[in-house]
C-alpha positions, 0 to 999 in steps of 0.5 A: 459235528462239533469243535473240540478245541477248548481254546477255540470255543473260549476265544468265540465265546469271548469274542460273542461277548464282545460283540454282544457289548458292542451291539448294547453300545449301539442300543445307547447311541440310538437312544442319546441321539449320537451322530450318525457317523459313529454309530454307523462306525460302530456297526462296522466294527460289529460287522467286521467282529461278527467276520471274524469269529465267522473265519475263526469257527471255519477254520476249526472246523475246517480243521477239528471237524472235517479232518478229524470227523469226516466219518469215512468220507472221500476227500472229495466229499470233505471239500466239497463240504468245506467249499459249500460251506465258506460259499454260505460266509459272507464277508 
């Protein structure tokens, strides 16, 4: 199954960008010697980046993919793959 929504895959990929920078941005820090603190806060924020375009791809999926393309499954079947799904996210 793939998400349609030209909206949500241009917010992701702007959000990977994003987090690509960021980790480039800790790559420096580690190689000027910066505080440990501030890279520390910096894998942070990529940490919680990385959470939140994880939340964002579920919910299109949720949405896009299990609504609209559950091929004739139950409804039962389309939560329980959500459920396994978000199970698998860890925040």
């Amino acid at each position: 199954m793939n998400v349609h929504s030209q909206e949500v895959k241009d917010d992701l990929q702007k959000r990977l960008r994003r987090i690509e920078g960021q980790v480039r941005g800790i790559q420096r820090m580690l190689e000027e010697d910066r505080d440990c603190r501030e890279i520390v806060q910096q894998l942070n924020a990529v940490h919680a980046a990385v959470g939140n375009a994880t939340h964002l791809f579920v919910r299109a999926y949720a949405k896009d993919c299990l609504l609209n393309e559950s091929g004739g499954q139950d409804t039962g079947a389309v939560i329980d793959d959500l459920l396994d799904l978000i199970a698998r996210v860890k925040t």
